[in-house]
ROSE-638888 format. One record per residue (C-alpha): residue number from 0; chain; x, y, z. Coordinates in pm, 1 decimal, m for minus. Layout:
 num chaine        X        Y        Z
 NUM      A        X        Y        Z
...
This chain:
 num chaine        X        Y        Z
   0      A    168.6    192.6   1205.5
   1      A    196.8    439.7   1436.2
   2      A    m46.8    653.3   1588.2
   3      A   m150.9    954.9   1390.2
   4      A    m48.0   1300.0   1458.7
   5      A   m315.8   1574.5   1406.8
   6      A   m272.4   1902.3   1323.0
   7      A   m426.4   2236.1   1307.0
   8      A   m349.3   2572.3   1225.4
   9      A   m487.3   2811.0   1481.5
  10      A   m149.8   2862.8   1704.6
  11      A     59.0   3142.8   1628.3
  12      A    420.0   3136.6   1627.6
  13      A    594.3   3480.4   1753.6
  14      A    825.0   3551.8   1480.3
  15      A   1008.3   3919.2   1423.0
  16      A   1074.5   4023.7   1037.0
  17      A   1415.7   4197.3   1079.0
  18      A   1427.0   4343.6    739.0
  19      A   1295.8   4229.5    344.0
  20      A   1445.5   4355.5     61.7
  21      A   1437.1   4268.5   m297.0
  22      A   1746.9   4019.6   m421.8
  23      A   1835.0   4078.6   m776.2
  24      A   2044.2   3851.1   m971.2
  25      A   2426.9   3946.2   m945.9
  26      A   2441.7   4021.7  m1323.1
  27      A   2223.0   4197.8  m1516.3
  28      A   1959.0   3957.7  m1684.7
  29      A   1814.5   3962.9  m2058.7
  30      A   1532.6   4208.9  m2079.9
  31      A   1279.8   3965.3  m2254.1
  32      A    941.4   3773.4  m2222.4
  33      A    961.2   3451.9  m2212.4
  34      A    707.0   3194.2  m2327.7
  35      A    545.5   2973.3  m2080.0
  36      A    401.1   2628.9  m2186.1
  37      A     53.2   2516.5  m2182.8
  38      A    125.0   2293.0  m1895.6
  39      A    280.3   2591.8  m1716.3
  40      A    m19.8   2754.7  m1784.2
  41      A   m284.7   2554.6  m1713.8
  42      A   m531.3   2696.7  m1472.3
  43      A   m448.4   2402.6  m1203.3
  44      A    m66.0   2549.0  m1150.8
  45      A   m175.7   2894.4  m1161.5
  46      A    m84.0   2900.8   m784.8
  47      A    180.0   2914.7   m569.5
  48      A    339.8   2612.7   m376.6
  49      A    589.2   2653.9    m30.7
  50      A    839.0   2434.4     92.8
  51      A    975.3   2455.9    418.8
  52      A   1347.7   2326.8    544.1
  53      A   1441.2   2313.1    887.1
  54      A   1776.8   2295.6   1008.3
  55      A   1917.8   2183.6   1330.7
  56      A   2189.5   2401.1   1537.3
  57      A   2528.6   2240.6   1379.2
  58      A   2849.3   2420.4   1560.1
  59      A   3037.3   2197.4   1262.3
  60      A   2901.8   2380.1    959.3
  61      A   3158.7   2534.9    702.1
  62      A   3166.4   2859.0    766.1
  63      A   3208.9   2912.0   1177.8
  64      A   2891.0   3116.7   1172.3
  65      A   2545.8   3067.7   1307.3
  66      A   2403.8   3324.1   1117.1
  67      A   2305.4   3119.7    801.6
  68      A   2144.3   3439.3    654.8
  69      A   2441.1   3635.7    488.6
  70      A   2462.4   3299.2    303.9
  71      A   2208.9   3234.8    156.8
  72      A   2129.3   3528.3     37.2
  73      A   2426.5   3670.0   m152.3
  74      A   2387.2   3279.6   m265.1
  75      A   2052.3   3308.1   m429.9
  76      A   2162.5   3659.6   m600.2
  77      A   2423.3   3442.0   m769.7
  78      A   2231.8   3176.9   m873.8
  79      A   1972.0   3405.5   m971.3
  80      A   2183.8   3485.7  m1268.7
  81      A   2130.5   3150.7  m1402.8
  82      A   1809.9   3104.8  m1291.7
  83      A   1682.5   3488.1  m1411.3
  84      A   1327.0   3408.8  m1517.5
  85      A   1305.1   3349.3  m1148.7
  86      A   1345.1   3745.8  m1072.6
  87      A   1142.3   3885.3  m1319.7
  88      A    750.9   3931.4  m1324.7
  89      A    430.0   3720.2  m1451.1
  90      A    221.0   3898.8  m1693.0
  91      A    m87.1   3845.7  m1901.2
  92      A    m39.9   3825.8  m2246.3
  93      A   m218.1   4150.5  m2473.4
  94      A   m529.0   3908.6  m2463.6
  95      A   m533.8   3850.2  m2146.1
  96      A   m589.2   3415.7  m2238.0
  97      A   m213.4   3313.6  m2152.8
  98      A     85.8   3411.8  m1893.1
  99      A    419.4   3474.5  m1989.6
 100      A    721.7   3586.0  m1790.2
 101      A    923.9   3930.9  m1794.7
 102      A   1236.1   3925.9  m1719.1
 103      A   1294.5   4235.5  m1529.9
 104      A   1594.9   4155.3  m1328.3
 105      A   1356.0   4336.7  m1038.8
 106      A   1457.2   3972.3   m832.3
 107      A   1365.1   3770.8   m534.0
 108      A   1144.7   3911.8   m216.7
 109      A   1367.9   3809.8     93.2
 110      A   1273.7   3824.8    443.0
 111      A   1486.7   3781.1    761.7
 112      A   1340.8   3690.9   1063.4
 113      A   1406.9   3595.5   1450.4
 114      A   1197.1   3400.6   1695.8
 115      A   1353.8   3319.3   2025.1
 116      A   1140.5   3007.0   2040.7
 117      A   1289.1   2657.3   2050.1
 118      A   1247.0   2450.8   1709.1
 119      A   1108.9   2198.9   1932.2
 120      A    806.5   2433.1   1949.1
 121      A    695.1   2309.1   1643.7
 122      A    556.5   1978.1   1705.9
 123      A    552.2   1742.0   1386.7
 124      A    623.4   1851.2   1089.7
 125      A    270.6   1949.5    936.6
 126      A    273.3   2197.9   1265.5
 127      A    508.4   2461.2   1042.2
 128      A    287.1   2782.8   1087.9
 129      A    256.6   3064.7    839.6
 130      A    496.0   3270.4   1012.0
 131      A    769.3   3097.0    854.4
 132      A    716.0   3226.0    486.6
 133      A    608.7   3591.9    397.5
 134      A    243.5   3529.4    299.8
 135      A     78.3   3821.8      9.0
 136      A   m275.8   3854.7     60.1
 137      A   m494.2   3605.6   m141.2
 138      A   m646.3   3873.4   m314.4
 139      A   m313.5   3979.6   m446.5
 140      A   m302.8   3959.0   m844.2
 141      A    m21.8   3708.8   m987.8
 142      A    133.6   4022.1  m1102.5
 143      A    147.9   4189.6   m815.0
 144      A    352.2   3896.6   m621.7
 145      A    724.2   3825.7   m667.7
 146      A    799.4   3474.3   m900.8
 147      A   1001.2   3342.7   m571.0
 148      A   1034.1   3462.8   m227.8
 149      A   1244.9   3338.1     39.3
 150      A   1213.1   3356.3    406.2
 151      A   1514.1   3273.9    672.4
 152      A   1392.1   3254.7   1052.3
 153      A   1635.9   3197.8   1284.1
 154      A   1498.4   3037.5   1617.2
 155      A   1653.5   3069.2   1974.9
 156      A   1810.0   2744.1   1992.9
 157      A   2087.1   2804.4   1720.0
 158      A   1824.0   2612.0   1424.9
 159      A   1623.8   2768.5   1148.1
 160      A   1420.6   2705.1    898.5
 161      A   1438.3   2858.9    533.1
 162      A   1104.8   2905.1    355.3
 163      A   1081.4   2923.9     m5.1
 164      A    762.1   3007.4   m247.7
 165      A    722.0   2946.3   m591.2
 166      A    495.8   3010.7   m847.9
 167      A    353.6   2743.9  m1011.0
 168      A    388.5   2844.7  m1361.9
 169      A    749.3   2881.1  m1315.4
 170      A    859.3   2524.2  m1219.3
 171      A    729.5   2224.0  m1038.4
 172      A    846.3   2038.2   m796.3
 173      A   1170.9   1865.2   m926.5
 174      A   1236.0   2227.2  m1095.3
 175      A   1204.9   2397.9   m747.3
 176      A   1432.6   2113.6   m569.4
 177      A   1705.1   2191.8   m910.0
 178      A   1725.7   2538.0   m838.8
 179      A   1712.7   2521.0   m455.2
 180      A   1994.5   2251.3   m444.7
 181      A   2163.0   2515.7   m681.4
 182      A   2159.7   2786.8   m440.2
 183      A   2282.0   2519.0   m213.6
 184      A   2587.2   2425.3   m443.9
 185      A   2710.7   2809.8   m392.0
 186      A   2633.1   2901.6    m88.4
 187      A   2869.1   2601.1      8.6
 188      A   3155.7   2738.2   m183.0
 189      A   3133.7   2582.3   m523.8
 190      A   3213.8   2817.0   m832.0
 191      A   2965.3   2671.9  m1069.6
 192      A   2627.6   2469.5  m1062.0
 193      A   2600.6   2097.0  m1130.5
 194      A   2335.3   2133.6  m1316.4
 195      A   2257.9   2431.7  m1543.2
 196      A   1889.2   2513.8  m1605.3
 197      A   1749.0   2501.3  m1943.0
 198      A   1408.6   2668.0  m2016.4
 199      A   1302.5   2572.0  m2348.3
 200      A    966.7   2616.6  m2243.1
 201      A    886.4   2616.2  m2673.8
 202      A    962.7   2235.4  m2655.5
 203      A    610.0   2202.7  m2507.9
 204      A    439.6   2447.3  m2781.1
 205      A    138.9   2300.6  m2980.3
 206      A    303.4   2061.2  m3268.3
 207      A    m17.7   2108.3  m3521.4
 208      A   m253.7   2366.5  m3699.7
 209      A   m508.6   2251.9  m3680.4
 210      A   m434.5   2158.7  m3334.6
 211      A   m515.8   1798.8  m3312.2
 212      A   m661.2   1665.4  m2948.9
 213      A   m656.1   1239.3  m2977.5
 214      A   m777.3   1201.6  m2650.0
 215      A  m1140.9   1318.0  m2414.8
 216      A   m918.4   1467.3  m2151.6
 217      A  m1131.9   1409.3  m1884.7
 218      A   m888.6   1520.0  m1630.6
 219      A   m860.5   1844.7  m1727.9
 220      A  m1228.5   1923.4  m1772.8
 221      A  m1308.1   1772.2  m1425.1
 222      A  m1064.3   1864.3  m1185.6
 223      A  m1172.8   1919.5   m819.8
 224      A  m1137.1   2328.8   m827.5
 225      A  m1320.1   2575.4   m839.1
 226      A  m1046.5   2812.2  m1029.9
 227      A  m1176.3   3057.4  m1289.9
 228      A   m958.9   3241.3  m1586.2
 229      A   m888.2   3593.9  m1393.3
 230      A   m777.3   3500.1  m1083.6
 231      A   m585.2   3199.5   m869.4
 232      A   m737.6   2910.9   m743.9
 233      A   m595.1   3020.7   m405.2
 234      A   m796.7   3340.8   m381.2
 235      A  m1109.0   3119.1   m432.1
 236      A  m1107.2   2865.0   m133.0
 237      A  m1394.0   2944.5    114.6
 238      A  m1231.0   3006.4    425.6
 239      A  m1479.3   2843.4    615.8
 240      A  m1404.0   2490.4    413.7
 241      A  m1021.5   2545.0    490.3
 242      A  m1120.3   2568.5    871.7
 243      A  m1306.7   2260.7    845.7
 244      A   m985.1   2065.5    748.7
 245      A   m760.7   1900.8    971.6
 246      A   m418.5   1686.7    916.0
 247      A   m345.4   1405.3   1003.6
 248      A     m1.9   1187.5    950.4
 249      A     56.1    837.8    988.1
 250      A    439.0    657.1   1013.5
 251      A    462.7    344.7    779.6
 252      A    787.2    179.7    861.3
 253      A    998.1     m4.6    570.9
 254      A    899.3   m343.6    735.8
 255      A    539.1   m249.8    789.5
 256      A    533.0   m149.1    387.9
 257      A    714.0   m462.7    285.3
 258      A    472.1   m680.9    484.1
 259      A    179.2   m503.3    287.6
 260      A    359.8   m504.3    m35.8
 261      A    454.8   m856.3     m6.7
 262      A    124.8  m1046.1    m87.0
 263      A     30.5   m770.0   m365.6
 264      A    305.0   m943.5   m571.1
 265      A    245.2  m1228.7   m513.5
 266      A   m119.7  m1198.1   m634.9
 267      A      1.6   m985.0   m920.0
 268      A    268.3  m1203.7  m1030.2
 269      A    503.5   m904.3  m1112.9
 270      A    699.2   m659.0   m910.9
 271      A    494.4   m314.1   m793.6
 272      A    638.4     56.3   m645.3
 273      A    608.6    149.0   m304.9
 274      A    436.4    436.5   m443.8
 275      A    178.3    216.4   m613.2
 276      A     88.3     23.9   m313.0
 277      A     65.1    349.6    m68.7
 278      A   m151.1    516.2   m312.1
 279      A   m366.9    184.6   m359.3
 280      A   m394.7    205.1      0.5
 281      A   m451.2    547.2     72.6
 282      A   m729.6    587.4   m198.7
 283      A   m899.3    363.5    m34.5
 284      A   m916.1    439.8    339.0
 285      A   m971.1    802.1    229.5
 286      A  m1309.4    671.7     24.2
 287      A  m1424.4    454.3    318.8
 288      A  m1339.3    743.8    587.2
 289      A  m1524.4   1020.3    400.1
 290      A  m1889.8    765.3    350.2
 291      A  m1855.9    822.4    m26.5
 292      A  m2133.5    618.3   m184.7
 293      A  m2032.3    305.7   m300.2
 294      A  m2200.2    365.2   m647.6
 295      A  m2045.1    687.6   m714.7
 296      A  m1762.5    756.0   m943.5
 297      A  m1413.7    817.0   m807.2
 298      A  m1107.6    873.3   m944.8
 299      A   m743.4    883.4   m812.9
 300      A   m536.6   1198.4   m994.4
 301      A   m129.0   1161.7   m935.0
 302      A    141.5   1338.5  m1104.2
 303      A    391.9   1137.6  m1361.1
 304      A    681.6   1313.2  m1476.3
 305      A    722.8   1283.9  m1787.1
 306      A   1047.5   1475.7  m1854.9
 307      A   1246.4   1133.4  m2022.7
 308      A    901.7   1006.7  m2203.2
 309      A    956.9   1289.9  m2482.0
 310      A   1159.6   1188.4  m2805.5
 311      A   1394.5   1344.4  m2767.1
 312      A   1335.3   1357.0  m2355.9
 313      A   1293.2   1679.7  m2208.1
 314      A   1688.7   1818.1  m2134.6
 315      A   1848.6   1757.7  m1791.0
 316      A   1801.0   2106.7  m1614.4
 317      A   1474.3   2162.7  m1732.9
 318      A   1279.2   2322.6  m1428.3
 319      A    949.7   2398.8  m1583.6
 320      A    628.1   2182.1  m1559.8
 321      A    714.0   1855.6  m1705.5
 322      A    472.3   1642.4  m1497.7
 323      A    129.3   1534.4  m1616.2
 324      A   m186.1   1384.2  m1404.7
 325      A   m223.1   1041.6  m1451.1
 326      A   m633.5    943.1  m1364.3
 327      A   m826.8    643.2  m1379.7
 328      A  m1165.2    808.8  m1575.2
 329      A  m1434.8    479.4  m1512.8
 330      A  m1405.1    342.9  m1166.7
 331      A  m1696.3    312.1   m871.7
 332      A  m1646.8    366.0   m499.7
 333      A  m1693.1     22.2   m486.8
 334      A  m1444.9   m153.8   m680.5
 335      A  m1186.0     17.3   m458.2
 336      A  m1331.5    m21.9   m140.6
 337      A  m1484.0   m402.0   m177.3
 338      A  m1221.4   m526.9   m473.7
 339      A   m840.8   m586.5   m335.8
 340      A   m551.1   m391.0   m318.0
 341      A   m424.6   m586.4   m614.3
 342      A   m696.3   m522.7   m806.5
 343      A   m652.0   m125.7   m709.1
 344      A   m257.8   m155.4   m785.7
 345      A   m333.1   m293.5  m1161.7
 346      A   m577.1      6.7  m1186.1
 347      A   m307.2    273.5  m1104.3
 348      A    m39.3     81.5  m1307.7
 349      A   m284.8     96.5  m1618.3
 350      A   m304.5    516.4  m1513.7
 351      A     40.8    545.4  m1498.4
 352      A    101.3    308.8  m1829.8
 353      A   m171.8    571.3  m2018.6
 354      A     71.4    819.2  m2020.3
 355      A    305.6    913.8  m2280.4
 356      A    414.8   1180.0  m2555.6
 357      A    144.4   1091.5  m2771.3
 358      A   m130.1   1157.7  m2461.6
 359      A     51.3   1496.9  m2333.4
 360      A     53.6   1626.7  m2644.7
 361      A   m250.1   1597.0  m2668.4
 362      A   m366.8   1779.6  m2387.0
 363      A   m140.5   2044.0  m2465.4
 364      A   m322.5   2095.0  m2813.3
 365      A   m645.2   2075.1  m2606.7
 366      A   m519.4   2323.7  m2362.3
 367      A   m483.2   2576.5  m2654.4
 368      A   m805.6   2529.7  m2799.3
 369      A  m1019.9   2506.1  m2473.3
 370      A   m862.2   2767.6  m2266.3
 371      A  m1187.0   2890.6  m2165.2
 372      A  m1404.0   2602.8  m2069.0
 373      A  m1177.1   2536.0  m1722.7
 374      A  m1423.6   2658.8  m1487.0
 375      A  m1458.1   2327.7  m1310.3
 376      A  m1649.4   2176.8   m952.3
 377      A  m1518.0   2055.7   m625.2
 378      A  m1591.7   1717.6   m623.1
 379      A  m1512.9   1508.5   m324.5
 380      A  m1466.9   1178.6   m466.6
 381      A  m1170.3   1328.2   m653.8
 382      A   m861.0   1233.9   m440.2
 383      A   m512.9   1372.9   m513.3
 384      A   m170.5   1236.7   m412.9
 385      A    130.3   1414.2   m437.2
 386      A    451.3   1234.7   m383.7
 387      A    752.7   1432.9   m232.0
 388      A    985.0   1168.4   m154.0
 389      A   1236.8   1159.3   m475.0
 390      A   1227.0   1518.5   m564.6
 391      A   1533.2   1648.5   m387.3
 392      A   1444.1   1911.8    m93.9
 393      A   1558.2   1678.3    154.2
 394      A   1892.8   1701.6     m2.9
 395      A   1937.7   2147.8     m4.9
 396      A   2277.3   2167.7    212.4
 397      A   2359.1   2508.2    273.8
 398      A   2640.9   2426.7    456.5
 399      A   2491.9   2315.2    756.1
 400      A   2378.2   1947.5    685.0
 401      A   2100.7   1820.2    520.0
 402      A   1737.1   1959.9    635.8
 403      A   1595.1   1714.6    924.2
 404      A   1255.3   1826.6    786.5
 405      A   1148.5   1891.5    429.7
 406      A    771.4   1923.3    354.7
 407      A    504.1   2127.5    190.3
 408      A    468.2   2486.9    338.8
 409      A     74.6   2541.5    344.8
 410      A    m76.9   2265.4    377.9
 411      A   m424.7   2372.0    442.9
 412      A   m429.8   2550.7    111.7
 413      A   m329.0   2282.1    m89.5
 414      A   m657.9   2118.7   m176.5
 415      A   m499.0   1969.7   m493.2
 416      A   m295.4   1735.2   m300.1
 417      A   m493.6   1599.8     27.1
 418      A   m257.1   1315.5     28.7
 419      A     63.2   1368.2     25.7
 420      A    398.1   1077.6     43.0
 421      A    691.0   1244.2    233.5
 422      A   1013.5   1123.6    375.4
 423      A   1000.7   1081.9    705.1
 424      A   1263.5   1273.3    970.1
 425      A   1641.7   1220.4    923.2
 426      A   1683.3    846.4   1123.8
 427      A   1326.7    691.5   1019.2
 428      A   1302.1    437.7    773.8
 429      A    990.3    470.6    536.1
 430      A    703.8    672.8    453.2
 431      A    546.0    953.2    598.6
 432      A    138.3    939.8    416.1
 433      A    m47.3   1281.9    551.2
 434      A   m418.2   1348.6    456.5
 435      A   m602.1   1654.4    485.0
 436      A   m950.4   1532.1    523.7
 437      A  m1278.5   1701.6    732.1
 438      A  m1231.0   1708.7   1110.1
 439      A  m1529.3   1494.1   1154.7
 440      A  m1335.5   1207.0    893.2
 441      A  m1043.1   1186.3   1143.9
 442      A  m1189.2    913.0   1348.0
 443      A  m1279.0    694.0   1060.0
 444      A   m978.8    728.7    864.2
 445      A   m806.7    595.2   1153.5
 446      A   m995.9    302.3   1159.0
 447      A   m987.1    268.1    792.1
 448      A   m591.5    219.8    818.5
 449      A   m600.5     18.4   1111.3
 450      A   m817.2   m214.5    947.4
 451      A   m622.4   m208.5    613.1
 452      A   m299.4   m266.8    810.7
């Protein structure tokens, strides 16, 4: 393993805004409101997540041009005609207990901006500063802010890096990644999308009346937020805990993870994920760096998607929220720190196995009926993992190659996933595992995974 990079957010990068104006979809969209699921609804995704690309100077791309800007934009009003939920406006239903989406055809906030700094200047790739994507103040309203909003910075040395915010409620992850690589697809000449996006959001509606709940739903009563009804969980976050956090990567190469993963099947006697044996790990070096008592309750939250366990599965183009949080509800500090990785492997299998229709439709009929009751703690012995790898950023071609970086914009705001699973750079094999734990945890969670290497 290598050594760890560490991060923190307090250098500025000089960046000039050139101009922002609004992008509307090249046709005019349906003038309608649009219903959004209870899992696009749910207080947890009622927030906005980034992603950042960064592109290398490439004299060989398509078009002859440096200037990827032109591009990309008159790309993105195209697409934006498919995608035209994307350029209208979140609104609160008349009683003010749900969101739903106008479609206003107003469109997409995009910025252009220079910086005659070197891409070099930014370090790793957690060292991507706010600069790079047009930030609205927290206090801003989620009607007040634009669905999607891109940002294209050019830097000095010919690169640039395109910066792209979503909200939540809109799509997730593999949605995002869809509609990005969409806006890819055109900008790079092609006449019509691979993939046309379906939203079919009433798919996910409540089944019953009575709505029938099977399961506790422990997950979604104790989440590690503080997020309340009337506002985002982003405008909550005391500033003084988000300056308290620091990142910190660590390089696992493919022979370093097959060494680890090795043994693990052997003692389980069946084949295991990469992703199960990363998270196994990182749940518990993060446990033994932050001194959590050993008889305290933990839990390890991760998202499944569950687009293809629906019957009939959820249709291919489907960009709205089609993951669910997979949890182990009845574990103690101390089975995962003094029990094996095996024996923390078999525990996120049996999360992961917990999951189907029958269990998210559930939720979604307890969603409905206990709107209210989501005012909910931070709770430290929560950890959350996010995994980036498969979900197709790292794949957006504009024209000028593949991104050589693709991670998470903000990552100091995104308390729901301290752990996160990326790709590493374009030429390294295996997995890039970044934590965002207290400053004064840094020294121990290096030791942790030292010791657990």
């Amino acid at each position: 393993m290598e050594n760890p990079h560490i991060y923190c957010s307090q250098v500025q990068l000089p960046v000039t805004v050139i101009e922002s104006v609004m992008v509307p979809p090249s046709r005019p969209s349906p003038k309608t409101s649009l219903y959004l699921s209870n899992l696009d609804d749910h207080l947890i995704v009622r927030c906005r997540f980034d992603t950042l690309l960064v592109y290398t100077n490439d004299s060989h791309n398509i078009y002859g041009t440096t200037n990827p800007v032109k591009v990309i934009r008159n790309a993105l009003s195209l697409v934006l005609s498919h995608y035209y939920p994307l350029a209208g406006r979140i609104r609160r239903t008349q009683d003010g207990r749900k969101l739903q989406v106008d479609c206003t055809g107003e469109g997409a906030l995009f910025v252009e901006a220079v910086t005659n700094n070197n891409l070099s200047l930014l370090g790793g790739f957690e060292e991507l500063k706010d600069q790079l994507l047009f930030q609205f103040p927290l206090t801003a309203e989620v009607e007040e802010v634009p669905p999607l909003i891109f940002q294209v910075t050019r830097f000095g040395c010919g690169g640039f890096v395109v910066g792209v915010s979503f909200n939540h409620c809109l799509c997730d992850g593999r949605g995002a990644a869809q509609f990005l690589k969409g806006v890819a697809e055109i900008a790079r000449g092609e006449t019509k999308l691979s993939v046309e996006p379906v939203w079919q959001r009433e798919f996910l509606k409540p089944q019953q009346q009575p709505h029938l709940v099977r399961f506790q739903h422990g997950e979604l009563l104790e989440s590690g937020f503080i997020v309340n009804p009337n506002c985002s969980m982003q405008k909550q976050l005391p500033a003084e805990k988000a300056e308290d956090l620091a990142l910190t990567s660590f390089f696992l190469s493919s022979d370093a993870l097959q060494r680890i993963k090795q043994p693990i099947v052997e003692d389980l006697k069946e084949n295991c994920t990469t992703f199960e044996v990363l998270a196994a790990l990182a749940w518990r070096a993060r446990i033994m760096a932050l001194g959590i008592p050993l008889n305290n309750t933990v839990r390890l939250l991760f998202g499944v998607d569950m687009r293809r366990a629906f019957d009939p599965p959820l249709p291919e183009g489907y960009y709205g929220n089609g993951s669910y949080l997979a949890s182990e509800h009845s574990t103690t500090a101390e089975e995962v720190v003094n029990g094996s990785l095996s024996h923390a492997v078999k525990m996120i299998k049996k999360a992961k196995l917990s999951l189907n229709e029958e269990y998210v439709r559930s939720s979604i009929a307890f969603l409905e009926t206990n709107r209210s009751c989501q005012d909910v703690r931070v709770c430290v012995e929560d950890t959350y993992l996010s995994d980036w790898r498969w979900l197709g950023f790292n794949e957006v071609d504009f024209g000028w190659g593949e991104p050589v970086i693709a991670c998470p914009g903000n990552w100091l705001k995104m308390l729901l996933c301290p752990i996160l699973f990326l790709l590493p750079p374009k030429g390294k094999g295996g997995v890039m595992m970044v934590f965002c734990v207290p400053r004064t945890a840094l020294k121990a969670l290096q030791t942790q995974l030292d010791c657990l290497m």
